[in-house]
N, C-alpha and C positions, 0 to 999 in steps of 0.2 A: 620597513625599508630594506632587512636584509631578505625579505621572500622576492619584494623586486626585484632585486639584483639578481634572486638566483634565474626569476625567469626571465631577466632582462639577455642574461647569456645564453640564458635556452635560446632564445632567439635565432642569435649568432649560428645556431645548428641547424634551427629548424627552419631558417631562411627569412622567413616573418612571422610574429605571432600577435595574438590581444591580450593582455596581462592584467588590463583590470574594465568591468570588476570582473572576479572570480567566477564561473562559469557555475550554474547550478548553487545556488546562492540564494538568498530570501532578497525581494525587494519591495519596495509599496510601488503599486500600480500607478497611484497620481502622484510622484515624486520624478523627479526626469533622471535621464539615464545618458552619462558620456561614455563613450569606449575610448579607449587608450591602447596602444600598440607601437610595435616596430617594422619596418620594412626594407630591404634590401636598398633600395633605391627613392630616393626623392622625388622623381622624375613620374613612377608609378599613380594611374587614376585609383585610389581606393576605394571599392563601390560597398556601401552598409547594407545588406537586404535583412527582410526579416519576413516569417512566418504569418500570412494575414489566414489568423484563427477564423475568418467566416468560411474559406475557401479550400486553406490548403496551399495555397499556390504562395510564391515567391516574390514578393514586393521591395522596388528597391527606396529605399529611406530618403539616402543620399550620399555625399565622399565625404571622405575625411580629408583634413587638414595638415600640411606636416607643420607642425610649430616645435621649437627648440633645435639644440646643438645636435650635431652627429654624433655620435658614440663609435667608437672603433676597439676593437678587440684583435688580439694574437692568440694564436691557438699553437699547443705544445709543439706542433708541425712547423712552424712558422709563418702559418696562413694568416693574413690579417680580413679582419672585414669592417665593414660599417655597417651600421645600423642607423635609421632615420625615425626618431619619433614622431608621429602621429595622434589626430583627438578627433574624435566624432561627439560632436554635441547634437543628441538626437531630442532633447527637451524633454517635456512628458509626455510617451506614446500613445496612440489612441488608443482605446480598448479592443477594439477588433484583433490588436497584436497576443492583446494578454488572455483574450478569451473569445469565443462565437459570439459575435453581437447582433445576428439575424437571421436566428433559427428561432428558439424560444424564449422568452425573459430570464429563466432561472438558471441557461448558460449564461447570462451578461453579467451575474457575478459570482458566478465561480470561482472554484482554484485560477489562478492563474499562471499561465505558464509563455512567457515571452521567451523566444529564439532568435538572434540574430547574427550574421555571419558578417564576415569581411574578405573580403579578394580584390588581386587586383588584376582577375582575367587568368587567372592559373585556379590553382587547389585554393578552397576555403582557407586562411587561416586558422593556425593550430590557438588551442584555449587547455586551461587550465582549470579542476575544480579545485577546491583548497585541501583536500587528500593528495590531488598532483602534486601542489606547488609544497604541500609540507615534508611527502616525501621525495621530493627534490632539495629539501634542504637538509634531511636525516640522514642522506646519500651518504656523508662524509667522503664523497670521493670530490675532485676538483671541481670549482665553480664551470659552470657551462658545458661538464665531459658527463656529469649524472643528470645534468636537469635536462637535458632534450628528452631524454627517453620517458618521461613523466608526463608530457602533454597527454590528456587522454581525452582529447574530443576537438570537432571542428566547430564550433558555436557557443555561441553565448549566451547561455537557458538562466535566466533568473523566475524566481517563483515569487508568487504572492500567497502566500498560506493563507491567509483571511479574507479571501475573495475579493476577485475587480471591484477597487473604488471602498472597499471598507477597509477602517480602522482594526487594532489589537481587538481580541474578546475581551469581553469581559471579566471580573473576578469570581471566584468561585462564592456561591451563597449556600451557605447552611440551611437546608430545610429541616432534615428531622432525623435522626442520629440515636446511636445508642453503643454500648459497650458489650460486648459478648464473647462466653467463654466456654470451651469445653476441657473435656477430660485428658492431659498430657500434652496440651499445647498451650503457649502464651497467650494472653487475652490478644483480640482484635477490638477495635474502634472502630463507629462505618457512620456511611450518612448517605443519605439522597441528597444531592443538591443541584443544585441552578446555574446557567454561566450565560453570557449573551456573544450573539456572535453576527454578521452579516450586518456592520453596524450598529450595533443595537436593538437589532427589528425583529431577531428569534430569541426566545429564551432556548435554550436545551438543557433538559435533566441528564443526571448520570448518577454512576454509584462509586463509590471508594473508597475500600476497604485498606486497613493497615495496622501493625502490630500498635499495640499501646503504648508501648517503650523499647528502647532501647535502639538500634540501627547503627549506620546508613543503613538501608537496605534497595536493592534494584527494585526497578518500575514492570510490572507486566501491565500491558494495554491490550484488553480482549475486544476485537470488533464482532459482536453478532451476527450472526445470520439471519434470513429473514427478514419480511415487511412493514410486521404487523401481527393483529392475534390469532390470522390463519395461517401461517407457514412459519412459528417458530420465532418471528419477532420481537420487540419490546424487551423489556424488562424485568426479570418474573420473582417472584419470592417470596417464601411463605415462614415467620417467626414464630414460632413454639413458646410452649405458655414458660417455658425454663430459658428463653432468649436467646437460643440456638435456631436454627432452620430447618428446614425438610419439603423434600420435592413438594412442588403444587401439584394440586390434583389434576387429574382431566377432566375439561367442563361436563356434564350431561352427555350421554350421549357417546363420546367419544375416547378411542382405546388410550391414547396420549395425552400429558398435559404438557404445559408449557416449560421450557428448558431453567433448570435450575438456575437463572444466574447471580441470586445471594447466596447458597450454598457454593456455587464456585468462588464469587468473591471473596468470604470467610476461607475456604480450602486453601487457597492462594495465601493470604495474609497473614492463615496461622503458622506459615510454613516459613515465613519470615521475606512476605513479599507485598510491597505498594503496589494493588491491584486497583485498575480503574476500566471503567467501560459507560459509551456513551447512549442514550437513548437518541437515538440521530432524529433530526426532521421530522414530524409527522409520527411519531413513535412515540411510548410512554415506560415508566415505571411503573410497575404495577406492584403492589406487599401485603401481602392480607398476613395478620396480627391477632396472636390470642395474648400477645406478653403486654399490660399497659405500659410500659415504658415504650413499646413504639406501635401507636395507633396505625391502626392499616390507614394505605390509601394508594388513589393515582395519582400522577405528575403525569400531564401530556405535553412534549415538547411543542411547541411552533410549528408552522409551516405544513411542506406536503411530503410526501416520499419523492424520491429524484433518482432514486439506483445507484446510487456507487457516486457520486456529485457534489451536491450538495454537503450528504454525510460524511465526505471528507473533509472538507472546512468543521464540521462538530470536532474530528477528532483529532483534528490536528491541534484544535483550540484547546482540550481536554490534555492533549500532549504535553501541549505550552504550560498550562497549567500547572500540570504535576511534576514536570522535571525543571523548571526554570521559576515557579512558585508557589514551589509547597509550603515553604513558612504562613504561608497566609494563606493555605485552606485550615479552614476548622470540622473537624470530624466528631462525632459523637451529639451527646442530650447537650443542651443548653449550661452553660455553668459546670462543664465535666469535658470539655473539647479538650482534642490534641492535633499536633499537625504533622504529616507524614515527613518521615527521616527518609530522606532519600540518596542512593549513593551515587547518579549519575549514570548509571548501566541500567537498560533497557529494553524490556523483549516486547516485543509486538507479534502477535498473530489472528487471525482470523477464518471464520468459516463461509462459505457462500457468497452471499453478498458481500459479507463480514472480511472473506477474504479478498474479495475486488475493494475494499477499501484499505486494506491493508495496503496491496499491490500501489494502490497509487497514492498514499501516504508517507509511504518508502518512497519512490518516488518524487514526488514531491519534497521530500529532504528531511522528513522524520528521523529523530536520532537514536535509529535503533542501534541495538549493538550488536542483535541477530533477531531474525524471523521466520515465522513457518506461515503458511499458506492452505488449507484444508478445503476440498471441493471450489476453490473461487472462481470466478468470473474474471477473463483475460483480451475477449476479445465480442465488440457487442455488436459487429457486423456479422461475425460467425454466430453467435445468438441469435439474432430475425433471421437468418438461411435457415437455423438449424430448427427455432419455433414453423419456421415453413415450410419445413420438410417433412417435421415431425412433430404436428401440433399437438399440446397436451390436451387429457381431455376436457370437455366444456358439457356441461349440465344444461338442458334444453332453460332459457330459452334459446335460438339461433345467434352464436355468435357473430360479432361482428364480420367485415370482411377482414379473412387470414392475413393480409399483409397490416390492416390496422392490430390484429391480435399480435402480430409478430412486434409491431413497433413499441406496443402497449410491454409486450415482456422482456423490451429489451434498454426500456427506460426513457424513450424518444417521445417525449410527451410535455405539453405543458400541462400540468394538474387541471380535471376539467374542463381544459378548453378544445386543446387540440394533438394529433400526434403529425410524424414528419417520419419520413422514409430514409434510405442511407442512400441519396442519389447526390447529385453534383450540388443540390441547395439541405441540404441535410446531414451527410454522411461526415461533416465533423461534431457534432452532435454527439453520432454513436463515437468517433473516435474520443473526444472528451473523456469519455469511461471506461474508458480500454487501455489497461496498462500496456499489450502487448503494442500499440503503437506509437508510446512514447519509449516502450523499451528500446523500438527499431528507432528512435531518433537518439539512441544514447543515453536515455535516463540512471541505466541500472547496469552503465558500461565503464561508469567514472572507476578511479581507484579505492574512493572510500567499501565498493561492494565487493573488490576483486578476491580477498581473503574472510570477507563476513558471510558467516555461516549462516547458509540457509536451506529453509525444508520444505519441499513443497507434498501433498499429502493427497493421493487423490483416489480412486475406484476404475475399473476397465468395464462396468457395465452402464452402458449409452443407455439404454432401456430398459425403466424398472417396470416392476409387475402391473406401474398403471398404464406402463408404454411410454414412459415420459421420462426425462432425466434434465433439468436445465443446463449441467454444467459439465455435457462429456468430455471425456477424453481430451478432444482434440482441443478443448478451450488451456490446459494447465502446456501440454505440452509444445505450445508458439512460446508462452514465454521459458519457459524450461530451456530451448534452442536460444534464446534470447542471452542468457547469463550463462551457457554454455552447461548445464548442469549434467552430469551424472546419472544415466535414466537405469532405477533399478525395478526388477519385476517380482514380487512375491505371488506363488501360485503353486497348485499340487504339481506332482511329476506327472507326463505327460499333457499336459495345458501348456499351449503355446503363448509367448507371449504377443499383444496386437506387432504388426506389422506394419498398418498404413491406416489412415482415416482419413474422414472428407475432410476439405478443408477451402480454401478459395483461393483462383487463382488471381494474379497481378500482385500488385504493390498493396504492402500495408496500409492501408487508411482511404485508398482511393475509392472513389464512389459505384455503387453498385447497380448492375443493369437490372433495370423493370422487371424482366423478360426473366432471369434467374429464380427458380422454385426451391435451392438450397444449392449447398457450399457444388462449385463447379468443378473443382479439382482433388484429385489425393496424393499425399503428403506421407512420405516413408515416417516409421518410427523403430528406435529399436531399445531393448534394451538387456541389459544385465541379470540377467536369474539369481535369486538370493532365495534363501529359507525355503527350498520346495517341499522338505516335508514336516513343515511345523504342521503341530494338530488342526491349528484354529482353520485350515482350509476343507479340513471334514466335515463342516456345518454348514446352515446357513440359515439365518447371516453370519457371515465369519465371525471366528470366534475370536478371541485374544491373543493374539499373534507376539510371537519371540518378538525382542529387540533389535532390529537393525545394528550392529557395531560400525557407526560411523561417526567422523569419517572415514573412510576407506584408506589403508596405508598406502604412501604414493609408488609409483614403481620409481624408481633408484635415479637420483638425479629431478625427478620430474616433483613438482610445487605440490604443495598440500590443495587437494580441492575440499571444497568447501559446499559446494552447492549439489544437490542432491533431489530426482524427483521418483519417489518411489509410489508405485504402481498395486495396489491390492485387487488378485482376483477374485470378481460375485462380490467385490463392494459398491455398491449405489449411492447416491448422493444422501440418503439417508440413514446409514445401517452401519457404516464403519469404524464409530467409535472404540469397538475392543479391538479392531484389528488395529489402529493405529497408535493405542495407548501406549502400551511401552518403546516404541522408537521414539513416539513424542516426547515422552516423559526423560530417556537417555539422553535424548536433543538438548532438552533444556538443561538439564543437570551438568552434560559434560562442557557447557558453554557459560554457568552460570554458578557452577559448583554448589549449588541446592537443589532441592528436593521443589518439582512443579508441584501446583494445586490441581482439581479436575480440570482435564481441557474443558469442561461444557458439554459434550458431545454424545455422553451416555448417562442415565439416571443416576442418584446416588452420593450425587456431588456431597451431601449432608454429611453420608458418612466418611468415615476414616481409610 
């Protein structure tokens, strides 16, 4: 009652506002939804629209109601005003609102993400998330003189984490587990296990590791990179006959193996951190075993791969899991389980794909406490330009035609059946997976992000040595412009840093013409030179690069920033890991006051 009041006065300043519910907020999709508000005038037609997810375009609902007394307010000037309550009873909204219901099946239940606005023929009404409205009451300055300046958005975005039309996941299942220790750190406890999600209709494997005793301790949520077992996906991990780890091999044949991720897990955990990571969709665990106490084996999740989509509902549910029910995971062998102590602070990061799921996990209302971002995927229109400007190579036999290949890599696909283009019957589709166009609707504009620290981690070379890069430049830096970040350049002296790249013209999300062969426009960039003569830019691939010292001290008077996207030159989407190790590693520690585990990103994870 007393958060109403405060922005019942915000009101009073901000002329009319919607006070409940809360803006960016979790809701269930088949539950109905009323808005609540105030408005200057009783007199005023109040129109509801909202977002129809097949389209894009602006559908109106219907008006609101004024029901109740007037409220009136004096302000220390002696201005008086009214205020007229208002209710929209919008019932339960059709799915179209909450997500694309006629592009392919496996957007109809997606994340969900409903928008709706309120006017009455002037500006949208002002909205609140629950970081505004709480720090409108922490103000301690006078009721109604602090809370106006706190609105921070025109609409009212509720989420559905667990996908249109599905219930909570399920609980976490123990499959097979063990206890494991090395030399000068605390034992760890871990397990592969099982959780249901999309209704009940997918299983999804995951791993999670954590100390054996003692805590609270923070959550890290690592999203992978990668498909699958050709580009660095799944779940990898090889147990030593003493019940420690050590990189998997690389198959036959090939110079790489697969990315450590129970050596990372273990690293993390021994360090005094609840680590967890999910095998999304169509993805598996993989653990080959010389120790009997944990026989090898796969776990393949449910379902198909979806790109950045579906695999958010996995790790959202994994999220939910581990910070809101870890009493009741059980980790370890049979008859020897423990359950992770958790302290409520929480880091999320990710790579590639890994990191486009991060982006719209965070978004989505993930409660991180900070996040980093490594080569991700931002924007999946500028993707199909960029696969059809610059397509990667393909091994005889003839690939398909280039705009199907573009749609194939940019996730616009129903598994097996069919793909879809980004035009006026498709193009929300790609937006669906594109953080960068729900950042442009205010996702990652609320107050809770405005002082949370975040990294974003990426390379200036578009083109590796196969000619190919999925995730350049110009993808990390629309959202970087998004959350107003700090762009900094690490590179030798004399190397400039980039200036401009393709990018596309018009409005974020709008549908693409036929006729375009790649991004139509360029896009300035600039940024800050830092460390020009550390060593690691003498090699290549770069070598282990100094630590960033950020955040950066503010100049005199001006707010502490927090957000930061720094730039490594001759790093590729593949090769970066020593260059970004110790800024990553600083990131986390000076945010978390412990020591991180391996990012994942270079071999070795086993060792110390």
């Amino acid at each position: 009652m007393r958060k109403t009041a405060f922005l019942l006065l915000a009101c009073f300043l901000l002329a009319s506002c919607v006070i409940s519910p809360l803006s960016r907020t979790n809701a269930n999709s088949k539950s109905p939804v009323t808005l609540q508000g105030y408005a200057l005038s009783n007199t005023a037609t109040i129109t509801i629209t909202a977002v129809n997810q097949n389209t894009g375009a602006i559908d109106t609902l219907g008006h609101a109601t004024f029901m109740g007394a007037p409220i009136t307010h004096t302000t220390s000037d002696g201005t008086t005003y009214t205020l007229y309550p208002w209710t929209f009873d919008a019932g339960v909204i059709a799915p179209n609102y909450w997500s694309p219901q006629s592009i392919v099946a496996n957007l109809q239940t997606t994340q969900g993400h409903l928008e709706l606005f309120a006017s009455d023929g002037g500006a949208n009404y002002s909205t609140f998330s629950p970081g505004a409205a709480d720090a409108a009451m922490a103000s301690g300055q006078p009721l109604g003189i602090a809370s106006a300046a706190y609105a921070d958005g025109n609409s009212t975005v509720l989420f559905d984490p667990n996908g249109v039309g599905s219930g909570p996941e399920g609980p976490w299942v123990n499959v097979q587990g063990m206890t494991s220790s090395t030399t000068g750190y605390p034992s760890v406890t871990w397990s592969v296990g099982s959780y249901m999600v999309d209704g009940g209709t997918k299983k999804i494997y995951g791993l999670i590791c954590a100390p054996t005793s003692g805590g609270p301790y923070p959550v890290v949520i690592y999203n992978h990179g990668g498909t699958g077992s050709n580009d660095g996906g799944n779940i990898s991990g090889v147990v030593t006959s003493t019940g420690w780890t050590a990189q998997p091999p690389p198959p036959m044949g090939q110079m790489f193996g697969p990315p450590d991720n129970l050596g990372q897990c273990l690293d993390w955990a021994k360090r005094g951190w609840v680590f967890a990571t999910s095998a999304y969709r169509g993805e598996s665990v993989n653990i080959a075993s010389t120790d009997t106490a944990f026989p090898a084996g796969s776990w393949p999740s449910d379902g198909n791969i979806e790109l950045c989509m579906g695999e958010v509902t996995d790790v959202m549910a994994l999220t939910d899991l581990v910070m809101n029910h870890a009493s009741a995971i059980a980790l370890g062998a049979a008859g020897h389980t423990v359950s992770p102590n958790v302290s409520g602070k929480m880091f999320m990061y990710g790579y590639s794909h890994g990191g486009c799921i991060t982006w719209r996990a965070v978004e989505q209302g993930a409660p991180v406490t900070a996040f980093s971002v490594i080569e991700g995927f931002t924007d999946f229109r500028l993707t199909y330009l960029t696969v059809l400007a610059e397509p990667p190579p393909s091994p005889p036999p003839p690939p398909p035609p280039q705009p199907v290949v573009a749609a194939i890599g940019s996730g616009a696909y129903q598994w097996g059946i069919s793909t879809y283009q980004p035009d006026a019957n498709g193009v929300m589709g790609y937006n669906w997976r594109s953080a960068h166009y729900f950042a442009s609707h205010g996702d990652l504009g609320i107050e809770k992000f405005a002082a949370m620290p975040i990294l974003i981690l990426h390379g200036d070379v578009d083109l590796d040595v196969l000619g190919y890069n999925p995730v350049p430049l110009r993808q990390p830096d629309l959202i970087a412009g998004d959350i107003g970040a700090t762009n900094i350049f690490v590179g030798p002296p004399g190397v400039a840093a980039p200036t401009s790249y393709p990018c596309i013209a018009g409005p974020v999300g709008a549908p693409l013409s036929a006729s375009l062969t790649g991004p139509d426009a360029t896009c300035p960039i600039s940024f800050t030179a830092m460390d020009p003569n550390d060593p690691c830019m003498a090699t290549l691939p770069v070598g282990q690069c100094n630590a960033l010292q950020l955040p950066l001290a503010p100049a005199q008077g001006e707010p502490q920033q927090q957000h930061y996207f720094v730039v490594y030159h001759n790093m590729d989407h593949v090769d970066g890991g020593l260059a970004i190790k110790n800024t990553f590693d600083r990131f986390v520690e000076h945010n978390f006051s412990r020591q991180p585990g391996c990012d994942g990103l270079v071999p070795g994870c086993a060792s110390d």
